[in-house]
KEBA-571206 format. One record per residue (C-alpha): x, y, z; chain; residue number from 1; residue in one letter. Coordinates in nm, 2 decimals. Layout:
(zaza (X, Y, Z), "A", NUM, "a")
...
//
This chain:
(zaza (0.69, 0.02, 1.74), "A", 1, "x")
(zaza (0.64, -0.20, 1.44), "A", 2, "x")
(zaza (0.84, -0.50, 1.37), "A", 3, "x")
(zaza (0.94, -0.55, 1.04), "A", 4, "x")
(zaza (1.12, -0.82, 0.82), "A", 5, "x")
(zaza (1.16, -0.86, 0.46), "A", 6, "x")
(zaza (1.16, -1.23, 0.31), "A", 7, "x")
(zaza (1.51, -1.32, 0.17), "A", 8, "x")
(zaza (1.43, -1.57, -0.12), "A", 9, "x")
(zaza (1.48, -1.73, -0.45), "A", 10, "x")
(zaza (1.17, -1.75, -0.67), "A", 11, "x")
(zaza (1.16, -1.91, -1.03), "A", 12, "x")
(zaza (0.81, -1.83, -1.18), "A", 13, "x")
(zaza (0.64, -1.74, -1.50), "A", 14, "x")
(zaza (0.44, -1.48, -1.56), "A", 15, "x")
(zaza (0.13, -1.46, -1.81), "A", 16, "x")
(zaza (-0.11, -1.21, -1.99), "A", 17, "x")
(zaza (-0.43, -1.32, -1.87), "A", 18, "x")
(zaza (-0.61, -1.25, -2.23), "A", 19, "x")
(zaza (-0.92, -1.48, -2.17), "A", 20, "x")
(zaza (-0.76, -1.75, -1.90), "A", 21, "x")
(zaza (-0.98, -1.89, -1.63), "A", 22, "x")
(zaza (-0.67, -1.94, -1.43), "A", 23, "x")
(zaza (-0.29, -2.00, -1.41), "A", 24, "x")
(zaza (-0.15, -2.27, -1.64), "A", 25, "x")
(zaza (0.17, -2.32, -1.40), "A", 26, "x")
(zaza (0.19, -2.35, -1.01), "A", 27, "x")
(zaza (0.53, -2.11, -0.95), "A", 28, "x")
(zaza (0.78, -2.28, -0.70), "A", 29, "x")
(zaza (0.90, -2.11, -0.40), "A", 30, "x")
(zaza (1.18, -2.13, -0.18), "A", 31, "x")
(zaza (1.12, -2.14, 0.22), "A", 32, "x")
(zaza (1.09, -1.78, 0.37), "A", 33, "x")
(zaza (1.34, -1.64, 0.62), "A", 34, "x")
(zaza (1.36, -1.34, 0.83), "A", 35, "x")
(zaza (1.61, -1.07, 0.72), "A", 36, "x")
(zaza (1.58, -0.77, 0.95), "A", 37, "x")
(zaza (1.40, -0.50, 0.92), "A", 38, "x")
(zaza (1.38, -0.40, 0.59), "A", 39, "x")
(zaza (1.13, -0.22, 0.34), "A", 40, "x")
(zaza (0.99, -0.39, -0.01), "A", 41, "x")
(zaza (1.01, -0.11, -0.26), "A", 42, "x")
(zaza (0.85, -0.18, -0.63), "A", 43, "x")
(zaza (0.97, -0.22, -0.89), "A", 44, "x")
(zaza (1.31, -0.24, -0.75), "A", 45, "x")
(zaza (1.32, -0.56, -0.56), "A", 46, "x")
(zaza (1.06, -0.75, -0.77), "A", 47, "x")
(zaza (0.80, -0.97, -0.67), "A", 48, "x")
(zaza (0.96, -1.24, -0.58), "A", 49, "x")
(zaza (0.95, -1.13, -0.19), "A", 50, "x")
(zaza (0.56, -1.07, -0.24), "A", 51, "x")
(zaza (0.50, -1.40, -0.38), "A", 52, "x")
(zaza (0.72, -1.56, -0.10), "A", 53, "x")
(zaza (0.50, -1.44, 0.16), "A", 54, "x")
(zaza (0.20, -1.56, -0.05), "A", 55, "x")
(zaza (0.32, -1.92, 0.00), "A", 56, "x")
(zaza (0.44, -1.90, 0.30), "A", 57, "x")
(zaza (0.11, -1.95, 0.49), "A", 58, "x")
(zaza (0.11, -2.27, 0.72), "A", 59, "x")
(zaza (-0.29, -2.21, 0.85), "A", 60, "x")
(zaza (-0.45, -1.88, 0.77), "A", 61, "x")
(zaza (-0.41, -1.65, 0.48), "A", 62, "x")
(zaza (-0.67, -1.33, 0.53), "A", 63, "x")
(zaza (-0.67, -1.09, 0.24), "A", 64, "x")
(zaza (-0.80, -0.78, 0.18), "A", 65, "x")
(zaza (-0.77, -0.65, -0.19), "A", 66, "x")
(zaza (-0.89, -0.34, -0.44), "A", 67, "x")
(zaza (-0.74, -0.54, -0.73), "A", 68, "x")
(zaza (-0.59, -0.90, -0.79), "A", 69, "x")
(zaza (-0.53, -0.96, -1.14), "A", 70, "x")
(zaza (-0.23, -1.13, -1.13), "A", 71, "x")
(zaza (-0.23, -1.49, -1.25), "A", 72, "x")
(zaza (0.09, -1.61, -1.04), "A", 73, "x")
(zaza (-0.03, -1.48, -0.72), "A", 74, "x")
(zaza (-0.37, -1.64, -0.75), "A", 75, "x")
(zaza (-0.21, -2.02, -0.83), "A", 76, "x")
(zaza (0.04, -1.90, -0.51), "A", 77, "x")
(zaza (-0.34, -1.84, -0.29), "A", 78, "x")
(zaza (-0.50, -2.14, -0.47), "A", 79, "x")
(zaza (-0.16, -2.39, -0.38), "A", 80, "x")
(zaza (-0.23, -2.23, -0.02), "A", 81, "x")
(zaza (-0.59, -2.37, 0.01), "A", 82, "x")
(zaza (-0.49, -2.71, -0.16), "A", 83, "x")
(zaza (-0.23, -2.75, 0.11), "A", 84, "x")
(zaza (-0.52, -2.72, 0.37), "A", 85, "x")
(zaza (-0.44, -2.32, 0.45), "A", 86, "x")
(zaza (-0.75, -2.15, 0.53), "A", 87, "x")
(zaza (-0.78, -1.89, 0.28), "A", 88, "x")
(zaza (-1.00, -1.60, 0.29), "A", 89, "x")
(zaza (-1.05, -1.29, 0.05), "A", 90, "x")
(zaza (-1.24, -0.98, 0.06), "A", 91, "x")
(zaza (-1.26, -0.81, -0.32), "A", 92, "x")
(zaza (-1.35, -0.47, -0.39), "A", 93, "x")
(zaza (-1.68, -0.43, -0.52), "A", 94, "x")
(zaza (-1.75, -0.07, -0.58), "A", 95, "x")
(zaza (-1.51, 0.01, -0.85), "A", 96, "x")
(zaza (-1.35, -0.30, -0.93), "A", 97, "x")
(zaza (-1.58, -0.57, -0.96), "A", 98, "x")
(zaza (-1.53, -0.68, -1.37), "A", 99, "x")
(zaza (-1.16, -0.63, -1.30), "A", 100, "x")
(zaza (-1.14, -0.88, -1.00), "A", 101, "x")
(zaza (-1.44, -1.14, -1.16), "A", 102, "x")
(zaza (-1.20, -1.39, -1.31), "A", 103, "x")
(zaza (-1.01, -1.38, -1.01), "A", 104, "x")
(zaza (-1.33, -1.41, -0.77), "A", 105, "x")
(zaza (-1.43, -1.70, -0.98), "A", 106, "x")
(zaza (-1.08, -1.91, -0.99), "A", 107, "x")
(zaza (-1.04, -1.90, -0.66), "A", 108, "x")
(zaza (-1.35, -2.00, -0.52), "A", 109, "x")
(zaza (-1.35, -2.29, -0.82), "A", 110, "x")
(zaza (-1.04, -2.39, -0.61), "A", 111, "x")
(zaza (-1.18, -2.42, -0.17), "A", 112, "x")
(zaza (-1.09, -2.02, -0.13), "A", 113, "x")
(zaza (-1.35, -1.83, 0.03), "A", 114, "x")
(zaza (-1.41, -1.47, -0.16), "A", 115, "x")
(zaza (-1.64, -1.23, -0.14), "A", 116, "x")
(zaza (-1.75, -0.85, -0.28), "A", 117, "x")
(zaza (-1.64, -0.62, -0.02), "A", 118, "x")
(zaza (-1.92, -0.44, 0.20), "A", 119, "x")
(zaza (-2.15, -0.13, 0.00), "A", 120, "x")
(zaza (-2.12, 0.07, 0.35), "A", 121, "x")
(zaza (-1.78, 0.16, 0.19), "A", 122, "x")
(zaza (-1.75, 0.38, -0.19), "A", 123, "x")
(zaza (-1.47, 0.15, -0.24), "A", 124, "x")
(zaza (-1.25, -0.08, -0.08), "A", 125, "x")
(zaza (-0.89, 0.08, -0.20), "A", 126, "x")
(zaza (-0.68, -0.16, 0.09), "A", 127, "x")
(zaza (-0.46, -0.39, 0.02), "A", 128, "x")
(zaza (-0.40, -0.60, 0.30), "A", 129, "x")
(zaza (-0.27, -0.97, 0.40), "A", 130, "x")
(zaza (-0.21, -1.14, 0.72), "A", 131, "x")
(zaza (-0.04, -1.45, 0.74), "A", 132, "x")
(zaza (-0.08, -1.71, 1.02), "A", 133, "x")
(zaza (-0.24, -1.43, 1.25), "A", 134, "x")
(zaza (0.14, -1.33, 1.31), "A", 135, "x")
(zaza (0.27, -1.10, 0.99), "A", 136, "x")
(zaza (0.04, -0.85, 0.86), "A", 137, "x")
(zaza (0.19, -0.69, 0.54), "A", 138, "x")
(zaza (0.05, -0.39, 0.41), "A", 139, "x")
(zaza (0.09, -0.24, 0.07), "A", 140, "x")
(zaza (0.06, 0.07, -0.19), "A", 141, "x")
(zaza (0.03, -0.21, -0.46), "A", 142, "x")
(zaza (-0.25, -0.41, -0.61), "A", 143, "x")
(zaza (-0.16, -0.75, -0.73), "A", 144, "x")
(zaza (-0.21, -0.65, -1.07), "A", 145, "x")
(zaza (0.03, -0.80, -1.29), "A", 146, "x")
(zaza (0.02, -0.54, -1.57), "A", 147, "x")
(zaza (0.19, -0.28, -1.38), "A", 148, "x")
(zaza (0.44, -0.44, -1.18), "A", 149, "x")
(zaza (0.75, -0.29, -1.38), "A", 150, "x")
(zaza (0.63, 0.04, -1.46), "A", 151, "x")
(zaza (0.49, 0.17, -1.10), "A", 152, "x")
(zaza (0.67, 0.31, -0.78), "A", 153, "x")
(zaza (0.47, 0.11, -0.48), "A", 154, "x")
(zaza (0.58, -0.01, -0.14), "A", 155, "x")
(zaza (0.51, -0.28, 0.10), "A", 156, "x")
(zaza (0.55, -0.33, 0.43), "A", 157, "x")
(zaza (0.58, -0.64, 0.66), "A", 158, "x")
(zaza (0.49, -0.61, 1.01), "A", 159, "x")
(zaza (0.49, -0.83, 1.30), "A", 160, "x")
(zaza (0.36, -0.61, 1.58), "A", 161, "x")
(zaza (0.10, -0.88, 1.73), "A", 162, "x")
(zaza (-0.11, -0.55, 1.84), "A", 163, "x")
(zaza (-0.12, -0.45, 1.49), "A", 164, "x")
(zaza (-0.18, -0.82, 1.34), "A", 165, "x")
(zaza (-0.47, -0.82, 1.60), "A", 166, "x")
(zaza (-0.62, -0.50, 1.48), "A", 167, "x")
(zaza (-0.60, -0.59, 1.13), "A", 168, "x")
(zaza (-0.75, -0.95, 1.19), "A", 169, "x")
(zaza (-1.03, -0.75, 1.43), "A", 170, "x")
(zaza (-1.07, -0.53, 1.07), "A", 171, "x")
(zaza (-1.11, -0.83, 0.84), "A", 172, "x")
(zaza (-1.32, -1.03, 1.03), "A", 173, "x")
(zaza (-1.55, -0.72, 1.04), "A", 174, "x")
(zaza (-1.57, -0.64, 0.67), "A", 175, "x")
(zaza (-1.59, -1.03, 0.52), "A", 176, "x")
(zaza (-1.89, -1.04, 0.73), "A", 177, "x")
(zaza (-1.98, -0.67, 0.65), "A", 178, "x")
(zaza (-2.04, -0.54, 0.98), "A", 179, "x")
(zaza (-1.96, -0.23, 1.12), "A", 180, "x")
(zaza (-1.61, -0.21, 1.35), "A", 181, "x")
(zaza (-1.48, 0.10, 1.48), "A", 182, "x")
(zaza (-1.14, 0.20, 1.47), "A", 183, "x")
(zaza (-0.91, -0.06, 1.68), "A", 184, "x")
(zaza (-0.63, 0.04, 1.94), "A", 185, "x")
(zaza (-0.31, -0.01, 1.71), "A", 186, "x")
(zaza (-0.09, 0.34, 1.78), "A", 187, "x")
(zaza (0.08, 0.22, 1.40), "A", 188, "x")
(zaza (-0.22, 0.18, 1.21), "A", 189, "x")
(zaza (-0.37, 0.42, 1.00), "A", 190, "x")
(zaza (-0.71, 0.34, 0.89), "A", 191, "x")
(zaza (-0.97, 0.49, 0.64), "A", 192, "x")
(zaza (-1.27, 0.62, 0.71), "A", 193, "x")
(zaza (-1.23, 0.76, 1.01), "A", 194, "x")
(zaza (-0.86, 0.81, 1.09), "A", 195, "x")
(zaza (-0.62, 0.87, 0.84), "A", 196, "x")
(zaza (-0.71, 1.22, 0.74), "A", 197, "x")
(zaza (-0.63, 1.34, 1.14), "A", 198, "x")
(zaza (-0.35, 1.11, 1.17), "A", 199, "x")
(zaza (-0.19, 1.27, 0.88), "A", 200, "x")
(zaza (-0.28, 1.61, 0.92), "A", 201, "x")
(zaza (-0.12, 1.53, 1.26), "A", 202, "x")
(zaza (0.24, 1.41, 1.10), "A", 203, "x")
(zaza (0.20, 1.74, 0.89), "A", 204, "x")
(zaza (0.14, 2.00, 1.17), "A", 205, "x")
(zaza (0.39, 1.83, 1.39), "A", 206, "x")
(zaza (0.74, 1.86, 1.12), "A", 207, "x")
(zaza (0.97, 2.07, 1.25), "A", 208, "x")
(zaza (1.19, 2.07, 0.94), "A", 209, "x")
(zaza (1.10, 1.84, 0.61), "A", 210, "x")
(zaza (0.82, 1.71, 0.45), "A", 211, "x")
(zaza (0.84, 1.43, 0.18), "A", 212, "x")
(zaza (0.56, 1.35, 0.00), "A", 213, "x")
(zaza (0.52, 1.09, -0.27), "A", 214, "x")
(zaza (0.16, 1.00, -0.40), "A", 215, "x")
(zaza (-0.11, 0.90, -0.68), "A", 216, "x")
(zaza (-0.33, 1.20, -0.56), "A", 217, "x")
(zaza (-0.32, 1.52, -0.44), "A", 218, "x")
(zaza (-0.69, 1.72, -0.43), "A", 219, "x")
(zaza (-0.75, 1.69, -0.05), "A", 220, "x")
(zaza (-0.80, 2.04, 0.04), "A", 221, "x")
(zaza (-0.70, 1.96, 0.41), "A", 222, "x")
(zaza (-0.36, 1.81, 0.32), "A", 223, "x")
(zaza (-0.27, 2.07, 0.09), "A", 224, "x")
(zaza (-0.39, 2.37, 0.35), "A", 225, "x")
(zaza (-0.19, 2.15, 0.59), "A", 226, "x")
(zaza (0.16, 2.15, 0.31), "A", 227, "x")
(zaza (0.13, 2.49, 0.27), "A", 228, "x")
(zaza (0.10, 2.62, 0.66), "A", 229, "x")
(zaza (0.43, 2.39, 0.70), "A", 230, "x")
(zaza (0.55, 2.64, 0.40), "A", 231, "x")
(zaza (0.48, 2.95, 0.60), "A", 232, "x")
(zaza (0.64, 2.80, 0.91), "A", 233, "x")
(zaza (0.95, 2.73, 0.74), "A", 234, "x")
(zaza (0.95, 2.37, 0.69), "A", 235, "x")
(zaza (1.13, 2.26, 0.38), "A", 236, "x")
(zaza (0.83, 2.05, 0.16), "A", 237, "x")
(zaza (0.90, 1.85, -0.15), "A", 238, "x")
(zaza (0.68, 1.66, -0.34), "A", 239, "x")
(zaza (0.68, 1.41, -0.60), "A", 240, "x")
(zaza (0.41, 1.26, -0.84), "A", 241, "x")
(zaza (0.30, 1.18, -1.14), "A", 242, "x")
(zaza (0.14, 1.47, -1.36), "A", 243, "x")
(zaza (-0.22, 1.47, -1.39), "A", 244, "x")
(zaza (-0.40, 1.84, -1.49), "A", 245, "x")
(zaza (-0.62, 1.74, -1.16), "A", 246, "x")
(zaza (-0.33, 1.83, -0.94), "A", 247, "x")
(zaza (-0.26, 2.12, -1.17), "A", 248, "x")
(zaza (-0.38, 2.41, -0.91), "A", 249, "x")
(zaza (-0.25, 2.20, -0.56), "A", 250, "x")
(zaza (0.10, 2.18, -0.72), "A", 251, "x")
(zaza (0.12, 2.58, -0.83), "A", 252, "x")
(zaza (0.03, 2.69, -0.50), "A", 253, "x")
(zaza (0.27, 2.46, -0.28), "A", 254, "x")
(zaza (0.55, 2.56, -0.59), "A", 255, "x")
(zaza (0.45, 2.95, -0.56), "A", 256, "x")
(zaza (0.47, 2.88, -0.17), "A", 257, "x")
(zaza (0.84, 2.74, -0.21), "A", 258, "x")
(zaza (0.79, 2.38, -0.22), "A", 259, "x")
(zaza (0.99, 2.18, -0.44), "A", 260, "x")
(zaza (0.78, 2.01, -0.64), "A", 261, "x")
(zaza (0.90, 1.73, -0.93), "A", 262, "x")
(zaza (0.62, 1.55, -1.13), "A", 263, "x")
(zaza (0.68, 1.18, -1.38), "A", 264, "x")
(zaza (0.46, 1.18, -1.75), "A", 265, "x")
(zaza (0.29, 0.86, -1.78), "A", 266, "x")
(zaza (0.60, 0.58, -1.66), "A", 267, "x")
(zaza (0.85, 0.78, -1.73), "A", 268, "x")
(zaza (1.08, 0.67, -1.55), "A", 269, "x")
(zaza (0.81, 0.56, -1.35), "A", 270, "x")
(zaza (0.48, 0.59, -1.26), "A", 271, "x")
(zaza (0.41, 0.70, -0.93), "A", 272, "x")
(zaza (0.14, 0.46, -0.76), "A", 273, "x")
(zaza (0.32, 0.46, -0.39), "A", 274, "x")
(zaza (0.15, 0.65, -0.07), "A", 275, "x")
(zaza (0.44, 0.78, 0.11), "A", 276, "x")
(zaza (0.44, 1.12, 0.34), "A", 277, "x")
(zaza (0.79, 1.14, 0.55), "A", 278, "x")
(zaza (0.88, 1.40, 0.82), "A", 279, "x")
(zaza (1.19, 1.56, 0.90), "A", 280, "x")
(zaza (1.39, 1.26, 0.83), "A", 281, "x")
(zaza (1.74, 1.20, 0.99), "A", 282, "x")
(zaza (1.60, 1.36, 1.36), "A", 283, "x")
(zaza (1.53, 1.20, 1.63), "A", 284, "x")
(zaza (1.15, 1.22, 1.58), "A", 285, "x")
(zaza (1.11, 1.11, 1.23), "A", 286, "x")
(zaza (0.82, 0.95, 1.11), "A", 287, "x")
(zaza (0.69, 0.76, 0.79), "A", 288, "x")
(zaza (0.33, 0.73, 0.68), "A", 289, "x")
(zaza (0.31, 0.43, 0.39), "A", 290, "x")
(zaza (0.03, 0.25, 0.29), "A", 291, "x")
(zaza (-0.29, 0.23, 0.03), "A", 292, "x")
(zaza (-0.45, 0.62, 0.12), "A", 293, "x")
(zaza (-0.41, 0.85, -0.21), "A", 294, "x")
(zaza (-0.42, 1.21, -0.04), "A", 295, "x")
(zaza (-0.79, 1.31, -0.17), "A", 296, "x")
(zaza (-1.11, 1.30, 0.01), "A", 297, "x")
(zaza (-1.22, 1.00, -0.11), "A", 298, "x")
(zaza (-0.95, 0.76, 0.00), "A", 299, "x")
(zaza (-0.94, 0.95, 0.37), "A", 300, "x")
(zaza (-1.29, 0.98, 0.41), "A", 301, "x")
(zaza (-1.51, 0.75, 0.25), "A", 302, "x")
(zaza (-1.30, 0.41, 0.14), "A", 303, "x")
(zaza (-1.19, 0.10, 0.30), "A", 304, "x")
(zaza (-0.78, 0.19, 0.36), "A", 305, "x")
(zaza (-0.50, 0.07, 0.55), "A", 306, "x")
(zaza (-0.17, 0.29, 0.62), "A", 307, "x")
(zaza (0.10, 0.22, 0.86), "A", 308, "x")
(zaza (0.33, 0.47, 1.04), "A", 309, "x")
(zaza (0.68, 0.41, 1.10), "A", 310, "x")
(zaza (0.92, 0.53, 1.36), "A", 311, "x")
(zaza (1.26, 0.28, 1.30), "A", 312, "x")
(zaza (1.51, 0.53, 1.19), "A", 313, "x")
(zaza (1.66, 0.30, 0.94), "A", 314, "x")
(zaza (1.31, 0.23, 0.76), "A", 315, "x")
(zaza (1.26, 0.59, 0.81), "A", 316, "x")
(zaza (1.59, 0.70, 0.62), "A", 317, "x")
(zaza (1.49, 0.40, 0.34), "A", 318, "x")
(zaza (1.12, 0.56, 0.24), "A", 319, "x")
(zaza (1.28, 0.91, 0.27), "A", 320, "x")
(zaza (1.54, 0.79, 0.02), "A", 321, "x")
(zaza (1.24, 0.65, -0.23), "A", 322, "x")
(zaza (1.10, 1.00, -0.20), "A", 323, "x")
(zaza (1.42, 1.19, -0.29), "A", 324, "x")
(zaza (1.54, 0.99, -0.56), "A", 325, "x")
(zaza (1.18, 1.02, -0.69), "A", 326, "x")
(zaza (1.20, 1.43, -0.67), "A", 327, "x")
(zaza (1.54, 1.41, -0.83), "A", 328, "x")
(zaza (1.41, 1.22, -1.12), "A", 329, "x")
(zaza (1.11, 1.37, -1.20), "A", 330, "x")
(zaza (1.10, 1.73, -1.39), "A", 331, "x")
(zaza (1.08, 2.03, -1.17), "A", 332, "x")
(zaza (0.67, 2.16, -1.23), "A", 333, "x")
(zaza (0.62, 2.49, -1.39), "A", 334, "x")
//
């Protein structure tokens, strides 16, 4: 079972539009990290102070793994790391992202960090991923992209599981040097290609009473078979998302099937970036999936992802609780 902590802190920082900035203007000051408890970082809600915490918190190693990082704060945080002696250490996606995460790519190595394009054996590298000091892995829903901190529902989790900090480290050192790894023994880890799509087909199948999903996409045709057999079997299913015609057909059936089904417009309130799937919450066996996998065939089958599932009741109840207040506020579809 994962451990997980949350960083208790005090930030004061400034953030900036990029506009045509080469880097960050002002180094943001943090206060020392400490350990809270297990806990769960849920965006926009708790800010980014506790992101940016970890980010300087780094005594030797900082390994990153990132679809976007356009965020000017975070990349003086990595570059303060690397002038402090950290070793620093950044894979960027390169498939879809690469004029997005230039600027950043080209601060950061101006500044002792070593970056480089993610591997072409994946379409896209969609993780996002840091380990700190080969002892706290934390792995998100969000990019650090600056622009959307306020608006967009995303998650982050910080674990401390040394097996799973291994695996992920094992991961990393694999794709910076672009060589093939298969999937390492971590029984948390969820990890695109060639796992996530039968690990969560597996936390579907096996619900005995609820399913809670809350994610960007929905056009896997597995997952939504998968949703809809839990239908017929009784178990109570409830979605929420943000509405996008693409999801149109998915959404009818699982609504005409008795799902409850609640989508956002745009970011209003919110706009629904997180990757959540919960089941039957409040038993004994509950479980939460979280992590950087949209539910299509793309993120599950063919990108570079990280996911984590989680069995500690109390986080459990907390990304359940994200879920339903996010059904409750969106509009019932159809």
């Amino acid at each position: 079972m994962v451990a997980i902590a949350i960083l208790a802190v005090t930030i004061a920082w400034r953030s900036s539009d990029r506009h045509e900035q080469t880097g960050p203007a002002m180094l943001p000051v943090a206060a020392p990290a400490a350990a809270a408890g297990d806990a769960l970082i849920v965006e926009p809600d708790a800010g980014m102070a506790p992101i940016y915490a970890l980010l300087s918190s780094p005594r030797h190693s900082l390994d990153m793994t990132m679809y976007e990082l356009v965020d000017p704060t975070a990349e003086a945080l990595i570059a303060d790391d690397a002038s402090r002696g950290v070793r620093v250490r950044i894979v960027l996606d390169h498939g879809l992202e690469r004029a997005r995460n230039t600027p950043a790519y080209d601060f950061l190595r101006a500044r002792g960090v070593e970056v480089v394009w993610s591997s072409s054996r994946f379409f896209a590298t969609h993780e996002k991923t840091f380990v700190i000091d080969d002892r706290t892995a934390v792995v998100c829903s969000l990019n650090l992209t600056d622009q959307y901190y306020a608006s967009s529902r995303d998650v982050a989790i910080v674990d401390r599981d040394q097996r799973d900090v291994s695996a992920v480290e094992a991961v990393f050192e694999a794709d910076i040097a672009s060589r093939p790894i298969g999937t390492p023994a971590a029984d948390d880890l969820v990890w695109s290609p060639g796992q996530s799509e039968a690990d969560l087909l597996a936390l579907i199948a096996g619900a005995r009473r609820t399913v809670a999903v809350e994610s960007e996409e929905l056009s896997s045709t597995r997952v939504i078979d998968a949703l809809l057999a839990a239908l017929h079997r009784g178990v109570a299913v409830s979605i929420a998302m943000t509405y996008d015609p693409d999801w149109g057909r998915a959404l009818d059936a699982i609504a005409a099937a008795g799902g409850q089904v609640s989508v956002m417009y745009g970011e209003t309130p919110l706009y629904i970036h997180a990757k959540l799937l919960v089941v039957d919450a409040g038993t004994p066996h509950a479980r939460a999936f979280a992590g950087s996998e949209n539910l299509s065939d793309a993120s599950l089958l063919h990108d570079r992802e990280l996911g984590i599932i989680l069995a500690t009741p109390r986080l459990v109840d907390q990304v359940a609780a994200v879920v339903s207040d996010d059904v409750r506020d969106g509009r019932h579809w159809r």
